[in-house]
C-alpha positions in Angstrom: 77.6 120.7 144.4 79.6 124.1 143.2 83.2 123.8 142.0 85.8 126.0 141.3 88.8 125.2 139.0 91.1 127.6 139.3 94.9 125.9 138.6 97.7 128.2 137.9 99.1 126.9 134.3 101.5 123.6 134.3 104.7 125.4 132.8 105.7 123.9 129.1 102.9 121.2 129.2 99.5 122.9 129.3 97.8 126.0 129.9 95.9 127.1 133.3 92.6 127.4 131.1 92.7 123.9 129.3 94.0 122.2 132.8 90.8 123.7 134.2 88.6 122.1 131.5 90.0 118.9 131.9 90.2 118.8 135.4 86.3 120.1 135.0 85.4 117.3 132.0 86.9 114.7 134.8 84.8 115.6 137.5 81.9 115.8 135.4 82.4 112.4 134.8 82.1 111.4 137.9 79.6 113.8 139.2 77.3 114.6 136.3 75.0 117.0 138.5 77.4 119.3 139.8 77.6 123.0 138.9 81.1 123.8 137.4 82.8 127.5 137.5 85.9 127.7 135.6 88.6 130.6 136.9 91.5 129.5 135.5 94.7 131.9 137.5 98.0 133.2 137.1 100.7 134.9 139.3 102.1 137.3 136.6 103.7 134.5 134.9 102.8 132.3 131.5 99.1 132.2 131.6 98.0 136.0 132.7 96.8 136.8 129.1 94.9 133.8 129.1 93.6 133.8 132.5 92.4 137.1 131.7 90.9 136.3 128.3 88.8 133.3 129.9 87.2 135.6 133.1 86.3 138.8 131.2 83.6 139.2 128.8 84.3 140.5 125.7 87.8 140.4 125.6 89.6 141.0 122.8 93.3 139.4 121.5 95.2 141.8 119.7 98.1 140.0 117.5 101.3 141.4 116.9 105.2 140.6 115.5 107.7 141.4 118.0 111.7 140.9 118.3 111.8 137.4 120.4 114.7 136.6 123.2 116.0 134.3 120.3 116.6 137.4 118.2 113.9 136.2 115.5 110.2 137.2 115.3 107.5 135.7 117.3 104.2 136.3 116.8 102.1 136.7 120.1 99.5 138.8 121.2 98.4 141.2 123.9 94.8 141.6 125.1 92.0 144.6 125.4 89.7 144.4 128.1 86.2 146.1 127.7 86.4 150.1 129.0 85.7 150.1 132.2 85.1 153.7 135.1 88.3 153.3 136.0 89.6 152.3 132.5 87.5 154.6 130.1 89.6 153.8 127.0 90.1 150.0 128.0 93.1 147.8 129.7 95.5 146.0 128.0 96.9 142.7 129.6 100.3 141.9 128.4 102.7 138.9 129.4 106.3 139.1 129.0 106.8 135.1 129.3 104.7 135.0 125.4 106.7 138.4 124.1 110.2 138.0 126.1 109.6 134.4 127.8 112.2 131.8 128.1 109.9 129.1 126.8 111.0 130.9 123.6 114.2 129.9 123.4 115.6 127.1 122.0 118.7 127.2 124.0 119.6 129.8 126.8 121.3 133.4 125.9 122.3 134.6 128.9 123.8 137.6 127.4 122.2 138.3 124.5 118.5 137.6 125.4 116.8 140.4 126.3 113.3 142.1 127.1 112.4 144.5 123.3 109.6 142.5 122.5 107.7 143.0 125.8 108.1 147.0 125.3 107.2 146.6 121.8 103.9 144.8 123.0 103.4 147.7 125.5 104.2 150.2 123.0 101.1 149.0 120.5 98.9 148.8 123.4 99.8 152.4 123.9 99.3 153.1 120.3 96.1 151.9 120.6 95.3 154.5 123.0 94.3 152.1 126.2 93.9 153.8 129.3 95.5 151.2 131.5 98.2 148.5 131.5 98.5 145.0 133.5 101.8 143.3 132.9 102.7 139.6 134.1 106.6 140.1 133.9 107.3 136.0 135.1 109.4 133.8 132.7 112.0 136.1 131.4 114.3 135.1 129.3 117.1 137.7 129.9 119.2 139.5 132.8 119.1 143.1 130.8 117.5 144.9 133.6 114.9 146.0 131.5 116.8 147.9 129.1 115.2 146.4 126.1 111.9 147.4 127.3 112.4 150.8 128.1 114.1 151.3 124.3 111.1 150.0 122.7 109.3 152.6 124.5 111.7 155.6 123.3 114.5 155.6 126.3 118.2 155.0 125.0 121.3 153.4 126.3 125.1 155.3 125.5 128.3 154.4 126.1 131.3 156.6 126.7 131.7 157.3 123.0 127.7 158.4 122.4 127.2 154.8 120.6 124.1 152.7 121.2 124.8 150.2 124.4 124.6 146.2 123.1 121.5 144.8 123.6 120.9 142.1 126.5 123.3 141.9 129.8 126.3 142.0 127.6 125.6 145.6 127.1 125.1 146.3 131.1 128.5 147.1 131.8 129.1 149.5 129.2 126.3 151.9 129.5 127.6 155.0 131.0 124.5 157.3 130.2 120.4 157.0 129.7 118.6 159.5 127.5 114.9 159.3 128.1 114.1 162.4 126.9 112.0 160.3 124.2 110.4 157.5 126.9 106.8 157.5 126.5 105.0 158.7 129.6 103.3 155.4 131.5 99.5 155.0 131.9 98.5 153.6 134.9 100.3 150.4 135.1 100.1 147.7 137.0 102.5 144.8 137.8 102.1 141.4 138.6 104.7 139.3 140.1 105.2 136.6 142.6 109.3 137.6 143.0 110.1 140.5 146.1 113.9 140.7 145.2 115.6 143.2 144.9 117.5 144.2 141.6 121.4 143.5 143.5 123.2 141.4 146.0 123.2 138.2 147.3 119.2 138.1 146.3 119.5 139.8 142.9 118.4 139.0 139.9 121.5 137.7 138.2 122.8 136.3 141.8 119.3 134.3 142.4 117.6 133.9 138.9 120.7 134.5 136.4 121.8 130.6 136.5 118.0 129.5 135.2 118.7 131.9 132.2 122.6 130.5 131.4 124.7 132.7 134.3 126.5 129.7 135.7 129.7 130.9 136.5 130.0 133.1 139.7 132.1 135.9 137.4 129.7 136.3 135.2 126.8 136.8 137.6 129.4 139.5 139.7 129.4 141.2 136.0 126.3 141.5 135.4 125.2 142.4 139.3 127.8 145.1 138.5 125.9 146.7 135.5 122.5 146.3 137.2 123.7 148.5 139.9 125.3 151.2 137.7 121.6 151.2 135.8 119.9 151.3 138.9 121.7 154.6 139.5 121.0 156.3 135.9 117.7 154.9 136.3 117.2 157.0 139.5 115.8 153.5 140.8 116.6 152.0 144.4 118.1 149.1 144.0 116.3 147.4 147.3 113.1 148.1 146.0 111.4 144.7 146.5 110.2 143.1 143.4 113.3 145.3 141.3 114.8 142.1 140.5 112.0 140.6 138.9 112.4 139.3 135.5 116.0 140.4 135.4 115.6 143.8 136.4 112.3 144.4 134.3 110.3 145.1 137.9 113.1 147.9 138.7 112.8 149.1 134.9 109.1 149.2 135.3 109.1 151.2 138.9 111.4 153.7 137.5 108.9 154.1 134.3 106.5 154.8 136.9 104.6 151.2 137.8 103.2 149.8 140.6 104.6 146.2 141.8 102.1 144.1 143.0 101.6 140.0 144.2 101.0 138.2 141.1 98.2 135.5 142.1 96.5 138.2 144.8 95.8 140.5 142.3 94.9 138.5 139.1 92.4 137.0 141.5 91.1 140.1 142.5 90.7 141.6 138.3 89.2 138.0 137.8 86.7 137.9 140.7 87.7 135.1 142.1 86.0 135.5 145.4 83.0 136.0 144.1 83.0 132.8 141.8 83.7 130.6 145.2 80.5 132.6 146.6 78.4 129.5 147.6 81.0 126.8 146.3 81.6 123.6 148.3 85.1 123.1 146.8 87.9 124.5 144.6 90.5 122.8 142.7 93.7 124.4 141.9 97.2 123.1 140.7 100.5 124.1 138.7 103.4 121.7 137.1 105.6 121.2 140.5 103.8 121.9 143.7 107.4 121.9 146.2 108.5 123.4 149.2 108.3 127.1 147.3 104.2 126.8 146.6 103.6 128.1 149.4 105.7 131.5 149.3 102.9 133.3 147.1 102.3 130.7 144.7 99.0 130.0 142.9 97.9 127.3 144.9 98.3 128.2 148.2 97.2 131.6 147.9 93.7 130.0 146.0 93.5 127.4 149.0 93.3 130.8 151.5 90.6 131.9 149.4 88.3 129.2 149.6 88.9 128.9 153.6 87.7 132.4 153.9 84.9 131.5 151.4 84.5 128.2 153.3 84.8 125.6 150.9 87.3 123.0 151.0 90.3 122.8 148.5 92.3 120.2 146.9 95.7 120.6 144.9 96.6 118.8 141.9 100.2 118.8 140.2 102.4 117.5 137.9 104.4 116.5 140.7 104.4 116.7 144.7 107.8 116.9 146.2 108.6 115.2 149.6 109.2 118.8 151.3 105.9 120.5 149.8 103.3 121.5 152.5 99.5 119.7 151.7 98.1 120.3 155.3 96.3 123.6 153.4 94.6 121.1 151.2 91.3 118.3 151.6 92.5 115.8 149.1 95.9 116.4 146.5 96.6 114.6 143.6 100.3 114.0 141.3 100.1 113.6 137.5 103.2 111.8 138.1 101.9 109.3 140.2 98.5 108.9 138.5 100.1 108.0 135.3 102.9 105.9 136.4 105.9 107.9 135.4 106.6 111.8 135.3 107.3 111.2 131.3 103.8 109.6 130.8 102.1 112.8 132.7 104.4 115.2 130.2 103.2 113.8 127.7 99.4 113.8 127.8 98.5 116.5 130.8 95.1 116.5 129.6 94.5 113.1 129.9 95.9 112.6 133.7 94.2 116.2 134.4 90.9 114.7 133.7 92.1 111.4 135.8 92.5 113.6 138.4 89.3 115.6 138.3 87.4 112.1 138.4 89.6 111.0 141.3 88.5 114.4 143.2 84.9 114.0 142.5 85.0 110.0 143.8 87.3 111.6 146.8 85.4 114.5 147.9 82.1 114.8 146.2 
């Protein structure tokens, strides 16, 4: 028997690559003989560097300092895929959830937070001369429409009196010109995303993903809507682009640098060969923390479970948890962490353990 493991990562608890192993180790258990493939997956989220570091030979971390959301250093890394004919000087794989993420913060900035230490992860991927970028923008931290970003890469942000705009949202409103006489022309870049809103309105970012990041109050998300749209317009950047609103504007900063927006999990499964690795494969297991009524809308697991129908092998889904309104018809067998280990606080606790629970439980299901 073949099997895939390819699980998006479970947010905060553990990454896509160990949940694989363990999920693998389980199985193994169970079914000593079979053959395992390992494609851990990623939708443009936490887990794109490392999804890409465990499918690509000879892949390279690069560590760096940058300026975190918290407004201290964090060291992270980006990462150097071998040159390829269509990447003669190599392809850099960046995250902005380990440079920019909210998982970095301690407690939420909703003004202050902001995207510098994603560009300044770009930037030394530049410096290093790469022909090509992929950037995961999920997790953000910050509503600053990418201005952060684009200043690490040479652009700047006035006001009226020819002063340096604040840093974050709280600058937004006060920006009245961009100079980016000094931005740094883009390489072919592409950018992976499972969000299609748009930068403004009712499906913005600060209208629709601002309260995750500390926007509560409807004012506040009105004022910072406000100075998206009056970037969007300096930017030369339509604010109904779908995918603008991505990572608080970052996707609309990235499109006006010149990027292309593209599905997260479609096209990290495409750079990892993940059709190829279900070539022959009788099942694949995937998984992230919360499979709910949203999973389906682009999601890792969904889109993996219309993989392996076209390959025709079965799938099965394991999560942290299963919520009542979350659609398993796509799926052979699914598992919850949750109710494997008896409470949602024993699964947080030791992922690794239920994750190999539930491999084993899979292999006396289906194998």
């Amino acid at each position: 028997m073949r099997v895939v493991f390819a699980p998006d990562s479970f947010k905060g608890t553990i990454t896509a690559a160990d949940a694989a192993q363990a999920l693998a180790e389980g199985l193994a258990q169970v079914a000593p003989g079979a053959e395992l493939v390992l494609r851990p997956m990623a939708d443009g989220g936490e887990g794109t560097v490392a999804a890409f570091a465990a499918a690509v030979a000879g892949a390279e971390r690069m560590p760096l300092t940058v300026d975190g959301p918290a407004g201290v250093p964090v060291e992270t890394s980006w990462l150097l895929l071998p040159a390829s004919a269509d990447a003669p000087a190599g392809t850099a794989v960046i995250d902005l959830a380990s440079t920019s993420g909210i998982e970095l913060l301690g407690e939420l900035r909703p003004w202050d937070a902001d995207s510098t230490g994603f560009g300044q992860a770009i930037a030394a991927a530049l410096d290093h001369g790469v022909s090509r970028l992929i950037l995961g923008i999920g997790s953000s931290a910050s509503t600053d429409g990418g201005t952060g970003m684009l200043r690490a890469l040479g652009a700047r942000f006035l006001t009226a009196d020819g002063a340096d705009a604040a840093r974050g949202a709280r600058g937004l409103a006060a920006i009245v010109r961009a100079d980016l006489t000094a931005l740094r022309p883009a390489p072919e870049t592409l950018v992976l995303s499972d969000v299609t809103n748009p930068l403004i309105g009712p499906r913005g970012a600060a209208e629709v993903f601002g309260p995750q990041k500390g926007l509560t109050d409807a004012a506040d998300r009105a004022l910072a809507d406000a100075g998206l749209a009056a970037l969007a317009q300096l930017l030369g950047l339509d604010p109904s682009t779908p995918g603008a609103g991505a990572a608080g504007g970052v996707g609309g900063a990235l499109v006006a640098w010149g990027a292309r927006l593209l599905p997260g999990a479609g096209e990290v499964a495409r750079l990892i060969g993940l059709a190829d690795a279900l070539t022959g494969a009788d099942l694949v297991v995937t998984g992230e923390g919360s499979y709910d009524g949203q999973s389906g809308d682009g999601k890792v697991p969904s889109f993996v479970a219309s993989v392996a129908a076209d390959a025709g092998a079965r799938a099965a889904v394991v999560a942290g948890r299963i919520t009542d309104d979350a659609d398993t018809g796509l799926f052979a067998g699914s598992l919850s962490l949750t109710e494997l280990a008896g409470s949602s606080a024993s699964a947080l606790a030791e992922p690794a353990r239920w994750l190999r629970e539930a491999g084993a439980e899979l292999a006396r299901r289906l194998a």
